[in-house]
N, C-alpha and C positions, 0 to 999 in steps of 0.2 A: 094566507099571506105569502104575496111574493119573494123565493130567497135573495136576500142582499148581495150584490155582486163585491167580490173580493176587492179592495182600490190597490193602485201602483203607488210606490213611495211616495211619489208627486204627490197623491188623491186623487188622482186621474180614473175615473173607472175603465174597465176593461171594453165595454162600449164604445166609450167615448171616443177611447184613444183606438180604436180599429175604424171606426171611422173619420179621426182626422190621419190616419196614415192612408186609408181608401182616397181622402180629397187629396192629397200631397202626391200620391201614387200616379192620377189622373193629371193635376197641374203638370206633372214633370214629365209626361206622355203629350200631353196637348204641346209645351211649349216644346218638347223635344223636336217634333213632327214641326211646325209651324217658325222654329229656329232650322231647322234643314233646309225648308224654302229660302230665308232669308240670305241664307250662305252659298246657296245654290244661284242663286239671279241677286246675288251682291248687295241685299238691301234695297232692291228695286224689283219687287215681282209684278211680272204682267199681269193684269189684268184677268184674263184666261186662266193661267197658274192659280190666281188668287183665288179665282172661285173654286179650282179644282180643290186646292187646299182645304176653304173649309168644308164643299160638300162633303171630303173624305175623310176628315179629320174624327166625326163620331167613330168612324167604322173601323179605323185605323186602333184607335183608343181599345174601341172593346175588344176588337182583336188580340190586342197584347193583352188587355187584361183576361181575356180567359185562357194564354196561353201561359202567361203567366204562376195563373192558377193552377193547369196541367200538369206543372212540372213543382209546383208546390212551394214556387218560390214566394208566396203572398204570405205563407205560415211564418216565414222566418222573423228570427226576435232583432229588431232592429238596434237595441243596444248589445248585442251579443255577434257582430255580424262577424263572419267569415270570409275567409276567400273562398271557401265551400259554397258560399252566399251569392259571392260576385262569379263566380263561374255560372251559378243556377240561372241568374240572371242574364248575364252574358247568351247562355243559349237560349231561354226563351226570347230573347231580341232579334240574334240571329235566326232562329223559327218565324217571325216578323216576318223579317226582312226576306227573306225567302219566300213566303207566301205572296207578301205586295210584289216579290221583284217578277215571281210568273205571273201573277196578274197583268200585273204591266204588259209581259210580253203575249199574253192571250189578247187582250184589250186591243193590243197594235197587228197581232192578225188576224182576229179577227174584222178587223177595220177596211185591211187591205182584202181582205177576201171577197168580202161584200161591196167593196167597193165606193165605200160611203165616205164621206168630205173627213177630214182628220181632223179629231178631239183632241183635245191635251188631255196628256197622261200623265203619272207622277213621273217626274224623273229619275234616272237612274242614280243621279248625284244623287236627290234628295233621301231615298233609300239607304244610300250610306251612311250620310250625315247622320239620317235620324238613328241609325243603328250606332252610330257612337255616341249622338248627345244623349240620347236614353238611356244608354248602359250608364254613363257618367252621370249622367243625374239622379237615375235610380240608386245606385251605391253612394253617391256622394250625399243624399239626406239619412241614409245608414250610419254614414260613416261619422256623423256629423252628428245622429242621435248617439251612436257609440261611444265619443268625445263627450258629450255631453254630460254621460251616465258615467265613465272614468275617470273623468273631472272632478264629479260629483264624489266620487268614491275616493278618491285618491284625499281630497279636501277633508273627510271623514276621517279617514285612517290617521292622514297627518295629525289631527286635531285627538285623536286616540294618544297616537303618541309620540306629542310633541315634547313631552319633556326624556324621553327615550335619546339617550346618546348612540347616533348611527356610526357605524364602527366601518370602515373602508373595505375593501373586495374585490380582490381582482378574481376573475374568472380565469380557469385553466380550460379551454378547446372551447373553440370558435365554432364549433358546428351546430347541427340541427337543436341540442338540447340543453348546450351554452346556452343559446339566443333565446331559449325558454326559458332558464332560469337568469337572463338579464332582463327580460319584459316582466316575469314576477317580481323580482327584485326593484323595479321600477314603479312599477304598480301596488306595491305592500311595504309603504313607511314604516308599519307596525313592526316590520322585522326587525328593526333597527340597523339597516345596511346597505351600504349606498356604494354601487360598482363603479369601480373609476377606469375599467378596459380590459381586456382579452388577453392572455398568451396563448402561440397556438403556435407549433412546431410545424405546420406546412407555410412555405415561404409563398405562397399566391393566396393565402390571404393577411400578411404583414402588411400595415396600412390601411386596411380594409378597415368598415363602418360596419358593427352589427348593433343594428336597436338602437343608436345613436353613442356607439361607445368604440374606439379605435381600437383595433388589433395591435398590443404596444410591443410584444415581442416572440422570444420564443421562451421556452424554460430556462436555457441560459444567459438571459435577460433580466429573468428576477429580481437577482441582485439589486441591479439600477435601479428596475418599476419599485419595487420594496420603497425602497431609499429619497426616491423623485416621486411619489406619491404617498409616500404615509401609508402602505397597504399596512392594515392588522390579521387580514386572514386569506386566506385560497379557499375557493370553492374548487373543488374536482370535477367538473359538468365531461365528460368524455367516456361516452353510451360503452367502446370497447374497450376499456381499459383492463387490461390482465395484471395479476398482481404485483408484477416484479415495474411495471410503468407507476400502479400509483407509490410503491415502496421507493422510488429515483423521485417522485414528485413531495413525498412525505419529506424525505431525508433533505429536500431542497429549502423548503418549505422552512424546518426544522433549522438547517442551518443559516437562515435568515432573522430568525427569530418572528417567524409567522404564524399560527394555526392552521392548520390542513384540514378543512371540510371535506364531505362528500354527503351526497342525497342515498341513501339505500334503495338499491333496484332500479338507478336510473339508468342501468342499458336496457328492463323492460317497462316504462315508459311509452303509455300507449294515449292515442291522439294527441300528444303536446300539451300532456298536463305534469305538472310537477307539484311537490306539496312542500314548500322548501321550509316549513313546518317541523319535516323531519329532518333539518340538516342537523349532522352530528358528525363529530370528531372521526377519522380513520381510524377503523379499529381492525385487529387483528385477519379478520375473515377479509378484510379488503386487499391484504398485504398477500395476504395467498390465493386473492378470487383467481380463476379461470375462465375462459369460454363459458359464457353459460350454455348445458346441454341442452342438446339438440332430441327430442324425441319421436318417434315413427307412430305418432299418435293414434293411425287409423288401425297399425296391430294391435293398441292397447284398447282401442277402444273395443275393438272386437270381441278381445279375450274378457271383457270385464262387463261390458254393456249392457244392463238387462239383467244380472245373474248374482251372483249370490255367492260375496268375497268372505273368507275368515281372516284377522290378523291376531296371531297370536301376540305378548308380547305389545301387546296395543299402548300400554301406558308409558311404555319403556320413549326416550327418544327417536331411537328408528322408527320403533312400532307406529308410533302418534303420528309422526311424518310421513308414512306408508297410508296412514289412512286419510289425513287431506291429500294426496296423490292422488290417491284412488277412487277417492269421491268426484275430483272432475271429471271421470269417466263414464260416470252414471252408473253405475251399479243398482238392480233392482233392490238388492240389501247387500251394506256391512256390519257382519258381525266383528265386535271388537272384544276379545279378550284378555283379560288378565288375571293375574294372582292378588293384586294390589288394588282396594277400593276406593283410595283416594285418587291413583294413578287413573285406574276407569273411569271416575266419574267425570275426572276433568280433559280427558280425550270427548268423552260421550257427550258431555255439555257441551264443547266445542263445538262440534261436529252436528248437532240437533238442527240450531238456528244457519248455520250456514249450508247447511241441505236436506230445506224441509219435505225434497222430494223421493228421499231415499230412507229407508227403512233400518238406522241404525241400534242395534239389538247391543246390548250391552250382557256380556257373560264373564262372571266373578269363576275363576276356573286355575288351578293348577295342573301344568302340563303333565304332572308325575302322576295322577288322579288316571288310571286307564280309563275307571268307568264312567267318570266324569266328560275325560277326552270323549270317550265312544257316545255318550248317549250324545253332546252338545253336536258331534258332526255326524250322527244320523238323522238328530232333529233340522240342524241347517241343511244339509245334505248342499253344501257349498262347492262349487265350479272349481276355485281358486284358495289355495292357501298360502297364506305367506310365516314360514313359523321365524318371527322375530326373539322369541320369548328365550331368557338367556342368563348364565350371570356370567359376568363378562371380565370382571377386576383382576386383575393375574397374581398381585401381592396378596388379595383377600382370598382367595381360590386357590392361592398355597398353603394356607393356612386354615381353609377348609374343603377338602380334597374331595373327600367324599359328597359331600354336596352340589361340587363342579360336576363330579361323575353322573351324580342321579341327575340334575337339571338335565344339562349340558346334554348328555348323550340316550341314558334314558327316558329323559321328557320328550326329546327328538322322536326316539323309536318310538314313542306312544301316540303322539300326535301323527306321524309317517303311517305307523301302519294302521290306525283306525282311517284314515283317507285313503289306503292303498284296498282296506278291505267294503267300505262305504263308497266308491265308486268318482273318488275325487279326480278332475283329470288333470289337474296340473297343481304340484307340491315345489314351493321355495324354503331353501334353507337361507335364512340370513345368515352366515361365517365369516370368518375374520383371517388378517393377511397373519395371525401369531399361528394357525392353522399348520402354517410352511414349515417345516422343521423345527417344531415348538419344542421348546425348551422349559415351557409352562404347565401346569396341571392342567389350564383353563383351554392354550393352545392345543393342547392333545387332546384333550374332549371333545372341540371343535370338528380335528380332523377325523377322530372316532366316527364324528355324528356325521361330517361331509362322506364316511365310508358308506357307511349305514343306508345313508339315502344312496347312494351309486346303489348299492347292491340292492336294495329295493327296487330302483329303477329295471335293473337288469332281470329280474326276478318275476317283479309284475308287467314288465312294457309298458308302464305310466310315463310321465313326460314329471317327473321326479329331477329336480337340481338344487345345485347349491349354488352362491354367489357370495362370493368372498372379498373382499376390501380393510382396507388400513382405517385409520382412526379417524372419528367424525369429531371438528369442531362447535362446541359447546355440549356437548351430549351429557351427561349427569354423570358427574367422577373426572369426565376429561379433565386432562392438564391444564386449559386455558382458562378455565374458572377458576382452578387451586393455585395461579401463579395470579389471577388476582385477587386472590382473597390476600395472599400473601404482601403483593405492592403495597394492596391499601392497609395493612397491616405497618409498613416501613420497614417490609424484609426481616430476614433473606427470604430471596430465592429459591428453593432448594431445586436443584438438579441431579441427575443420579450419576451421568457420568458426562464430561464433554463434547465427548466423539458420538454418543446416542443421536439416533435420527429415526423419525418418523414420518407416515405418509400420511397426508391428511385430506380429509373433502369437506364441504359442509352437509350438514343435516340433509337438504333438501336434494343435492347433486347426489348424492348416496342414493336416495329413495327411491329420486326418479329413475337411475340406472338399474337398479334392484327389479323393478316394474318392468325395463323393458329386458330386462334379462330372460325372465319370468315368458314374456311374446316369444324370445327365437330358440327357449329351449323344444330338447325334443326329446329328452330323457336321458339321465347320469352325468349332464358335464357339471361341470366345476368352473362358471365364468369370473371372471376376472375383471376388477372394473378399472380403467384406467386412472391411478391415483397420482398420476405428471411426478416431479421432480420429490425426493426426498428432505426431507427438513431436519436440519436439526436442532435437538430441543434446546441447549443453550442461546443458540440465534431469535428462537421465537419467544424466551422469557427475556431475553435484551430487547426485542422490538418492542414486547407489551409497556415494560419499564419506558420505554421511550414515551411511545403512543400515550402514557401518564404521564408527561409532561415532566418527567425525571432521568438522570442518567445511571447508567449501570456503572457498579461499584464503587458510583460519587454518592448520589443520594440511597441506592439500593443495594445490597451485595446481594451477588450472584457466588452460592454455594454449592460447590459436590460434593454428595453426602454417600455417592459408591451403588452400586446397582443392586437392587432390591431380589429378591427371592423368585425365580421365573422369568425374568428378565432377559433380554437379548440389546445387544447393541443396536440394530440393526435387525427391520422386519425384511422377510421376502415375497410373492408375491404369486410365485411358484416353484414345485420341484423340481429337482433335479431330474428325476424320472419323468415328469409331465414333459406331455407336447403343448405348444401352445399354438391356435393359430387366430388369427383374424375372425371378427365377427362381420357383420354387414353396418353394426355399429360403430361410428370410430373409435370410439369412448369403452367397450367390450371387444376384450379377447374370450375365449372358452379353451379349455384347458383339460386333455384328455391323458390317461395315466395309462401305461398298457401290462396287461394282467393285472387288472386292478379288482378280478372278480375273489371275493371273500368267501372263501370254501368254507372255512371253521367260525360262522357270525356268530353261530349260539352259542361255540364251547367259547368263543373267545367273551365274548360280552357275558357268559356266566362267571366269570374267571374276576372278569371286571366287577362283576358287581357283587362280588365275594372283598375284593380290594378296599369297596365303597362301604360295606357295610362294619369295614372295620373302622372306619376312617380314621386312618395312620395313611401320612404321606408316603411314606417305602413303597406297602405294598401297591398304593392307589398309581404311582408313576412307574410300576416295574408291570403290570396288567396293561399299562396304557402302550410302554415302551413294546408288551408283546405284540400287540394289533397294530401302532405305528412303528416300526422299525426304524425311520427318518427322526424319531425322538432324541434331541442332541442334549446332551448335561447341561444340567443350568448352570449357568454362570455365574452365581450366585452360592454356589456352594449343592451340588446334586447329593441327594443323602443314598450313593450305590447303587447307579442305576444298571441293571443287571445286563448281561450277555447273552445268555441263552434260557430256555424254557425251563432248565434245573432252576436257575438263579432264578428266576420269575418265581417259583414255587416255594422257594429256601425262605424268600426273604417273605412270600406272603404268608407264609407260617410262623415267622419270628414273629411278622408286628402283629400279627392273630394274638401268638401265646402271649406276649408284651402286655395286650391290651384285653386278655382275660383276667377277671376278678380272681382275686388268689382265694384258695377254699379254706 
């Protein structure tokens, strides 16, 4: 039995309808050609002309239609038509018309050469003409079937839904990705929302028509439009919007009593598709987006392509972001590790379907496990390590010191040196900006372990680094989740001090900097990723408050509750003693220390982890203050943090004998 051909919504089979666009193809070719005469000799063709006409007309016909074909313009979906389309077409015309127009002039010397009585030839008018009616008629039964099909669909959707109340919208920027989301908006009743015009802050296009809708002002305009149109909401359509633009368009918005849209990731936006599906409310990450980074993709790709990546720390936020990074680089396998099997399995599942071409190894592994570490990266015998894996909470890691120490610093060494002795060639430390003159259990571990890895580096000549950064928005424990859990609670707030500021990136801008830090080290630096302007935290639990449709200290109160145990006012980003210079990045600095080589790693990290085993905060921050000396008193209340090598000793014998069992 013959298989059934699939039909078009019409019923049309797919046959049928390739062969009535073939005859429509042909007619609008034939009348093209034979309307060029007409226009040519004014509705009055000679005689002579007339037969040239139609003797030529077959060969003219199949001509464009195989050049047509050449250029692939016959495949095209004629209710889907493009300008992509009418270009295709536009030069197979012009290819035509080129061919007939040497002809023509071969045909007239050859004439003269031989010397024989003069034929009529096509003319050179007619040539033209017909290279215009043809484009215009080819595109315009496109255009025409196109209409027909968004007619049709528009008639649909309305009927979807019609009892749907369409709610007004003015577009904020009149450029390239406005004008897409005013042709979706036009095209999609379903949304329930109907644009009534444009603001757009450059004054050459005020008055302007895009999509059939007027450029009504600029942002300081709103007001009126608001008021003289009945807007109920803003859409944010402007591809470079940085976040201090849409936070002046929110706050405008806001003070009209409007809702503030925006589409997620419409500066990337790629061929003029938008899903306005996901429009959703401005929410915090938009208030501090940036430049989206820029990456040197052909070093990453280099470094990663074919080969065989480990990411510690995998289930963690960075971790899991670290590895869809990494998978668009190809990697021949990533293995992904963690301590956590819920965390791994749902990095792993991730990561399966969306890259069935890579060889994702999932490894259940504690970094503190030597033998565990050693056999997994002799079995992988991996290119590239990224050790994410961490604990990171600074309140929670005052509170348990010893823990901070073993993860933090000797999970580091274990994972560093089985790579350094396994033949890895290039080791990332993820670190953090509390690293700087940490004041923290957690931040001192940090910079213990960013030691540890320099003096590796210097020790084996591996291409061994750290890469240190401020706080990533939404990351599991961050602020911006616990200040909404709090709003939808009905407050408070809780803040810890007013003056606190922090730096912050997102998930992804983190990762991908982390990635190409990883490309331009060359063993020991300490890069630094650009984390722009400092925030702080009471401004960003007032915006969140807002962005919920509430006011701070009307509907919410915003509380200081005093700075917690490890805490700092204010993070840094580098030492005092660091040099910092320019990377080839814009976005990385690298950050070199001078005598930064660590004579005493063993006796000091034995000393440490004499401190760890007692776990009593004293002696765990008076071990840490020996190896970082830049270790400044918390703020928070430091329980004696020592001076010298005696005091280091004194006090790690007290919390010793403290925390021996009495006999």
């Amino acid at each position: 039995m013959a298989p059934i051909e699939p039909m078009e919504q019409d019923g049309t089979s797919p046959t049928v309808l390739r062969l009535i666009r073939a005859a429509l193809t042909v007619a609008v070719l034939s009348a093209a050609y034979l309307g060029a005469y007409l226009i040519r000799f004014e509705f009055a063709i000679p005689p002579a002309f007339l037969r040239t006409a139609l003797v030529t007309l077959p060969f003219v016909v199949v001509g464009k239609l195989l050049l047509l074909r050449l250029l692939k313009a016959h495949k095209q979906s004629w209710r889907y038509t493009s300008l992509w389309d009418v270009v295709a077409i536009a030069e197979a015309m012009l290819a035509a018309a080129l061919v007939l127009a040497g002809l023509r002039l071969l045909v007239v010397e050859f004439v003269r050469f031989v010397g024989a009585a003069p034929i009529p030839v096509i003319p050179l008018g007619v040539i033209a003409a017909d290279l215009a009616l043809s484009v215009v008629g080819l595109v315009g039964v496109r255009a025409l079937r196109r209409l027909q099909h968004e007619e049709a669909a528009i008639r649909e959707l309305r009927d979807q839904g019609r009892d749907r109340r369409r709610r007004t919208a003015v577009i904020i920027g009149a450029g390239r990705f406005g004008s897409v989301v005013a042709r979706e908006i036009q095209t999609r009743p379903d949304l329930g929302l109907r644009a009534v015009g444009f603001i757009d802050d450059d004054p050459n296009k005020l008055g302007q028509v895009v999509h059939g809708l007027d450029v009504l002002g600029t942002r300081a305009d709103l007001p009126a439009i608001v008021a003289e149109r009945g807007v109920h909401q803003a859409i944010i359509a402007i591809s470079d919007a940085d976040g201090r633009t849409i936070r002046d368009l929110t706050e405008r918005c806001r003070a009209v009593g409007i809702e503030a849209h925006i589409i997620p990731g419409v500066y990337e936006l790629i061929g003029g598709k938008v899903e306005l599906s996901r429009l959703r409310p401005v929410q915090i990450e938009d208030l501090l987006r940036r430049e989206p980074v820029e990456l040197d993709t052909s070093a990453i790709a280099e470094l990663t392509r074919g080969r065989t990546v480990l990411v510690t720390g995998a289930g963690g936020s960075i971790g899991a972001e670290l590895c869809r990074q990494l998978a668009r680089f190809g990697p021949r396998r990533l293995a992904v590790a963690d301590q956590s099997e819920n965390a791994l399995w749902a990095i792993h599942r991730e990561l399966l379907p969306a890259h069935p071409d890579i060889e994702v190894v999932p490894a259940i592994v504690d970094v503190c496990d030597a033998d565990r570490v050693e056999a997994l990266v002799g079995e992988l015998r991996p290119t590239l390590v990224f050790h994410a894996a961490a604990h990171k909470h600074v309140p929670m890691m005052e509170a348990n010191p010893g823990e901070a120490v073993k993860n933090n610093v000797f999970g580091t060494k274990i994972v560093a040196d089985a790579c350094a002795r396994l033949g890895v060639e290039r080791f990332v430390l993820v670190s953090t900006d509390k690293a700087v003159n940490p004041s923290s259990v957690m931040g001192g571990t940090k910079r213990v372990a960013e030691r540890y890895v320099h003096h590796l580096a210097e020790t084996t000549g591996r291409v061994f680094v750290s890469v240190r950064f401020g706080n990533v928005l939404g990351s599991t424990g961050s602020v911006v989740p616990v200040f909404e859990e709090q709003i939808a609670a009905g407050g408070p707030v809780t803040v810890t001090h007013p003056d606190m500021t922090r730096y912050f990136m997102t998930i992804p801008e983190a990762s991908q900097l982390v990635i190409q830090a990883a490309a331009l080290g060359t063993g020991g630096e300490v890069f630094l990723l650009d984390m722009g302007e400092p925030v702080r935290i009471i401004d960003l639990a007032r915006d969140l408050i807002r962005l919920s449709g509430l006011e701070p200290d009307v509907d919410v109160e915003v509380v200081c509750t005093g700075i917690r145990p490890g805490e700092k006012l204010f993070e840094e980003l580098e030492l005092d003693s660091e040099h910092t210079d320019r990377t080839s990045h814009p976005s990385i600095a690298v950050s070199t220390t001078a005598g930064a080589t660590w004579h005493e790693v063993h006796a000091d990290l034995e000393r440490l982890r004499r401190a760890a085993d007692s776990g009593q905060l004293a002696p765990v921050r008076a071990a840490l203050r020996a190896i970082v000396p830049e270790m400044i008193a918390d703020p928070a209340g430091d329980p004696g943090t020592p001076t010298s090598d005696d005091d280091v000793v004194a006090v790690e014998q007290e919390a010793m004998a403290a925390d021996r069992p009495a006999s």
